[in-house]
C-alpha positions in Angstrom: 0.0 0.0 0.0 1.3 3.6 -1.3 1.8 6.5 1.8 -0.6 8.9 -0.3 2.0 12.3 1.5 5.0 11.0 -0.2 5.4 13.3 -3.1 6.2 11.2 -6.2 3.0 12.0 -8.1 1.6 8.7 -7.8 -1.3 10.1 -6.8 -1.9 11.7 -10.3 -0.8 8.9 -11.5 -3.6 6.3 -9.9 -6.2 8.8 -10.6 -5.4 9.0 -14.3 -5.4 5.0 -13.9 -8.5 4.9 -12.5 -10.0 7.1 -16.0 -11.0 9.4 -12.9 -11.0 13.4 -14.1 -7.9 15.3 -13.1 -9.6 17.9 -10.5 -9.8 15.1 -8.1 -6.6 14.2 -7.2 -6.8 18.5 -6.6 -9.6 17.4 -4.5 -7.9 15.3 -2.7 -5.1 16.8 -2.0 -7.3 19.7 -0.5 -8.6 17.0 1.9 -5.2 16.2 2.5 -3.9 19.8 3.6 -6.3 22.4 4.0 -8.8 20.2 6.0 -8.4 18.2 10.0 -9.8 15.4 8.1 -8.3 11.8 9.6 -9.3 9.4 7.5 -10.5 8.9 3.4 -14.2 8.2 4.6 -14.5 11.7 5.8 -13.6 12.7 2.4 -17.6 13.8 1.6 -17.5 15.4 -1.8 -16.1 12.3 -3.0 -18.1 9.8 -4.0 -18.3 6.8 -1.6 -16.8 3.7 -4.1 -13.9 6.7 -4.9 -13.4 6.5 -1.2 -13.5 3.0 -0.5 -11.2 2.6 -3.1 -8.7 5.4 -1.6 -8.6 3.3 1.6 -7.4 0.2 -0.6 -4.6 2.1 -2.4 -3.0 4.2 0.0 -1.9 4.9 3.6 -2.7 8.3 4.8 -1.0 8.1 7.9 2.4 5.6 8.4 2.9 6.8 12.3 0.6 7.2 15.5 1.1 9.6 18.6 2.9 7.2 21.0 3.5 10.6 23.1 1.8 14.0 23.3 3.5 16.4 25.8 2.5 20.3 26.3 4.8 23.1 28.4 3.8 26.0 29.9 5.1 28.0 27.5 2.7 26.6 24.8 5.0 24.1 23.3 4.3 20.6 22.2 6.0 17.9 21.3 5.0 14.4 19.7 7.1 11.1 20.0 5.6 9.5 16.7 6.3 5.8 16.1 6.4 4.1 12.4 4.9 0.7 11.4 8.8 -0.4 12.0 8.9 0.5 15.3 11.4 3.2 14.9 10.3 7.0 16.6 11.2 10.4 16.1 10.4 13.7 17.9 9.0 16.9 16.3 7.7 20.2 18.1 5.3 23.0 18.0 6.8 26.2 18.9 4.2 29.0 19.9 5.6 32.8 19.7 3.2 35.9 20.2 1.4 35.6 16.3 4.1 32.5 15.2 3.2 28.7 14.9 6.7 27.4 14.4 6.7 23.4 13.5 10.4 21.9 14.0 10.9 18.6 12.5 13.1 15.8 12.2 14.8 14.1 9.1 16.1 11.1 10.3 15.3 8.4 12.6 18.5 9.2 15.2 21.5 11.3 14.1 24.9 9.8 12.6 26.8 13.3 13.6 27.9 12.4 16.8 27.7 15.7 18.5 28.7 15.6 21.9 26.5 17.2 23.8 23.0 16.5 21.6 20.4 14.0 22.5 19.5 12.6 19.3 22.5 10.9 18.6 23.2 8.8 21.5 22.5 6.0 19.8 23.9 6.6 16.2 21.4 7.6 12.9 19.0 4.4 12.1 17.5 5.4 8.4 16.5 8.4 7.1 13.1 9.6 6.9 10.9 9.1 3.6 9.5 12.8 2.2 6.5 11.3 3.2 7.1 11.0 6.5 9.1 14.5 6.6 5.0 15.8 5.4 3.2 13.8 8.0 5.3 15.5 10.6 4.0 18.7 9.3 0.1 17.4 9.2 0.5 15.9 12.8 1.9 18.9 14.5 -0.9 21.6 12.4 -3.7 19.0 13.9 -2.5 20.6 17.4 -3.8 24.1 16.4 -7.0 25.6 16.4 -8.7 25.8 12.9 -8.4 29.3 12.2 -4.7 29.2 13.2 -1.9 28.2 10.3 2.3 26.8 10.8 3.9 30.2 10.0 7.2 28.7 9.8 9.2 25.4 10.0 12.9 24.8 11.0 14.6 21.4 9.7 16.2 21.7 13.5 15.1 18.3 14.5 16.2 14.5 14.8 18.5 13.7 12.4 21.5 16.0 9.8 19.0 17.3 7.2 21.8 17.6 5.0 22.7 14.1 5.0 18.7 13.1 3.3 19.0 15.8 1.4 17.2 14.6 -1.5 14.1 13.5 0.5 14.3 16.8 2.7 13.6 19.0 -0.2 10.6 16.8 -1.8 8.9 17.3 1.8 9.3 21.1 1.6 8.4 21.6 -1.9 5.2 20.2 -1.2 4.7 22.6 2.1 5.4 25.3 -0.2 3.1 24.5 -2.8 -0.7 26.1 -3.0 -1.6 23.0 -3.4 0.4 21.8 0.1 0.8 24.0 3.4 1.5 27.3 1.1 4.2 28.0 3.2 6.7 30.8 1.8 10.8 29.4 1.5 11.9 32.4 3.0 9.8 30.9 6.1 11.8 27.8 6.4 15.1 27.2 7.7 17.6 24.2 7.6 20.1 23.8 10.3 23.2 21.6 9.4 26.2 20.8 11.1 27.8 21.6 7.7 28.4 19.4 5.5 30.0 21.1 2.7 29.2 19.1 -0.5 25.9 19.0 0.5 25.3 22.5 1.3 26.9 23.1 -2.4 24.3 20.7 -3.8 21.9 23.3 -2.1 23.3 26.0 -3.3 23.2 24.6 -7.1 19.3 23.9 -6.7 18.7 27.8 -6.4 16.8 27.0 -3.1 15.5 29.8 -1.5 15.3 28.3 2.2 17.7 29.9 5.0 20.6 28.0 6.2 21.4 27.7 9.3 25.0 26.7 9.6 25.8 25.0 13.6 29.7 25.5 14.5 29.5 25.0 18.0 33.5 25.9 18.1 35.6 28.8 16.4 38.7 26.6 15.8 38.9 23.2 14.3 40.9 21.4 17.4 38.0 22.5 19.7 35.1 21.5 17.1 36.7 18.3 16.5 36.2 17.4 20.1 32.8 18.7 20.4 31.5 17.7 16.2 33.3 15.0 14.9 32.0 15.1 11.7 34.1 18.3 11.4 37.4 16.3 11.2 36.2 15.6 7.7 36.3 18.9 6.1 37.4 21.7 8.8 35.7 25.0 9.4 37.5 26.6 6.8 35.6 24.8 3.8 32.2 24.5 6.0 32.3 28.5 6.1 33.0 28.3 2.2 30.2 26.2 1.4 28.1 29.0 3.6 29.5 31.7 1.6 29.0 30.3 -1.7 24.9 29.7 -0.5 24.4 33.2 0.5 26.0 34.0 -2.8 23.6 32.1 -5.1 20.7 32.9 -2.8 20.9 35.9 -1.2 19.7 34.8 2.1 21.3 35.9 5.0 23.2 33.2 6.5 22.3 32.3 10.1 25.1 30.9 12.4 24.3 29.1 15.3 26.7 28.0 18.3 25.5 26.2 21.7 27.2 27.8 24.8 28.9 24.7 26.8 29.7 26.1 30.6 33.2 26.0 30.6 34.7 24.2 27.4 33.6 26.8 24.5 32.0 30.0 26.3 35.2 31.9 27.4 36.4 35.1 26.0 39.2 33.6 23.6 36.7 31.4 22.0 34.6 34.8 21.5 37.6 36.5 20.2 37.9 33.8 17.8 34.3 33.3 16.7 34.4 37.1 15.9 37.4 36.9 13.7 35.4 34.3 11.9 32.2 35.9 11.6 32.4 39.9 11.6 33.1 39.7 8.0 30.1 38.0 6.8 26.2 39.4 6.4 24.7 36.5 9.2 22.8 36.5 12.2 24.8 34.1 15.2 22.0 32.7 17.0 23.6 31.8 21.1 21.8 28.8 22.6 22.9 28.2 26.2 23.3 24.7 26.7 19.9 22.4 27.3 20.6 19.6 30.1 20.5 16.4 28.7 20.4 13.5 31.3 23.3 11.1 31.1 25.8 14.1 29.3 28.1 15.9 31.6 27.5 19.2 30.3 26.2 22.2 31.8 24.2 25.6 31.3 26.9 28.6 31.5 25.8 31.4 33.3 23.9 34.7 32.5 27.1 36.7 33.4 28.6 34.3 30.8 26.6 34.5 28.3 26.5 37.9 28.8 30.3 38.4 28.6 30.1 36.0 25.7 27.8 38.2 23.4 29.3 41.8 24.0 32.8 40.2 22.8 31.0 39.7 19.7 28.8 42.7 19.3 31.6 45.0 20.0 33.5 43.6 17.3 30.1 43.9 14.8 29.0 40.1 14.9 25.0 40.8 14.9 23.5 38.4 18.2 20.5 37.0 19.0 20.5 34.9 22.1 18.2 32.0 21.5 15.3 32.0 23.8 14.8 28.6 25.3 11.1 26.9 25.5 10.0 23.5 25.7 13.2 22.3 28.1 10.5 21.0 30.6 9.4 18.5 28.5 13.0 17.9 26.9 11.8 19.6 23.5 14.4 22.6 23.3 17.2 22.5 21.0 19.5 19.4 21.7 17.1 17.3 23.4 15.2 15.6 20.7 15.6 12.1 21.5 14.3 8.3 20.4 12.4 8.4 23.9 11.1 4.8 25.0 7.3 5.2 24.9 7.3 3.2 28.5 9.4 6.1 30.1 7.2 9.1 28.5 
């Protein structure tokens, strides 16, 4: 049985099989993404055999909510297992007017960052575009009707780079008007940089931001804390960055998680700034979120503090990354397989 969200136009194709007219695949895809509908039967302005035989040709969803947990703050999160068993995390960020969706690309994550939760046990498969899309549908089913996902940010489970392919199927299809209708210049993907692949990106002419995560200003230190980085080095990763903003125009985004005591002291400011002041980005701080079992910890305000005005006075434009969802473990770096029993 076909997953009906994986965007391969086999829907087109089984409607044209079926001698059915054109406008109904249309139809369907309305049903699809511009309705709360869960199931084909619900589909009422099809008729009823068209239906019944939707239900026999496709899946509509691959995953069920094993977990549904809300914060204070307004965040959710889902822990959604597949018919393999295999589970993934993906988040609703509320902000004043903004319905941010983050979302995961990969069951696990083969990166090996230190100090991040979804790797502690090593990447498992990649994610079908498919089930990138039903990420999207199962997070927008947490809003109220007349609300809409403003934004999404490929900041989830997984290296979004590294199912690349599958990665921009899914967002095509958001940004289609016949999808989510969700502009590029509202979606961001966040790589540890991978420079071939951000290269492939650039040659696509996407229009999505990039998010670029160095987590260290010199390669020794980034080694430690990245592994992946031993592959390429800084100095082609911030290449590959250059050469996107180039054939885009986007403004690069930078981000860099602030470890207490291993990257947050005033030489690795100095040497983030030397790195960064001559480029048109954003750096995005995130103060390290706790992760049970790591050894790492949270710096301080005065640190983080201390940390910023290094940069600013040198002309590095800051933002320091609000936190929301830690209480439930949905903030950046916490995204984790989580054993349904424990939830």
């Amino acid at each position: 049985m076909s997953h009906i969200l994986q965007p391969d136009s086999q829907l087109d194709h089984w409607v044209a099989e079926q001698n059915l007219p054109a406008f109904r695949a249309a139809q369907i895809r309305r049903w699809l993404f511009a309705s709360r509908a869960e199931s084909f039967a619900e589909m009422t302005n099809l008729p009823l055999p068209l239906r019944t035989e939707l239900e026999g040709a496709f899946q509509w969803w691959t995953s069920h909510v094993a977990v549904h947990k809300q914060a204070e703050d307004g965040t959710e999160k889902l822990l959604l297992e597949f018919s393999d068993q295999q589970k993934i995390e993906c988040v609703l960020l509320r902000e004043a007017e903004r319905r941010t969706i983050c979302i995961s690309t990969q069951v696990g994550c083969g990166m090996g960052c230190v100090f991040c939760a979804s790797g502690l046990d090593g990447v498992v498969r990649n994610l079908t575009a498919g089930e990138i899309i039903e990420q999207m549908l199962r997070l927008r089913r947490l809003m109220p009707e007349e609300e809409r996902i403003s934004h999404i940010v490929v900041m989830g489970m997984g290296e979004p780079l590294a199912n690349l392919e599958n990665l921009l199927a899914a967002l095509k299809v958001a940004a289609s008007s016949e999808g989510l209708g969700i502009s590029p210049r509202r979606m961001t993907i966040s790589t540890v940089g991978l420079p071939a692949a951000m290269r492939r990106l650039s040659q696509a002419g996407s229009q999505y931001n990039l998010a670029v995560s160095l987590h260290a200003a010199n390669d020794t230190l980034r080694n430690e804390l990245v592994p992946v980085n031993a592959k390429s080095g800084l100095e082609a990763i911030l290449a590959a960055a250059d050469e996107y903003f180039e054939a885009s125009g986007r403004r690069l985004t930078f981000e860099y998680v602030l470890l207490g005591g291993i990257n947050d002291r005033e030489q690795d400011a100095q040497q983030l700034a030397t790195r960064l002041r001559s480029r048109s980005a954003l750096l995005n701080l995130i103060p390290y979120n706790p992760v049970a079992g790591l050894p790492y910890r949270t710096p301080t305000e005065d640190a983080v503090a201390r940390f910023s005005a290094v940069l600013t006075a040198q002309g590095v434009n800051v933002q320091i990354r609000r936190r929301k969802g830690s209480r439930i473990d949905a903030a950046c770096g916490q995204l984790r397989r989580m054993p349904v029993t424990t939830a």
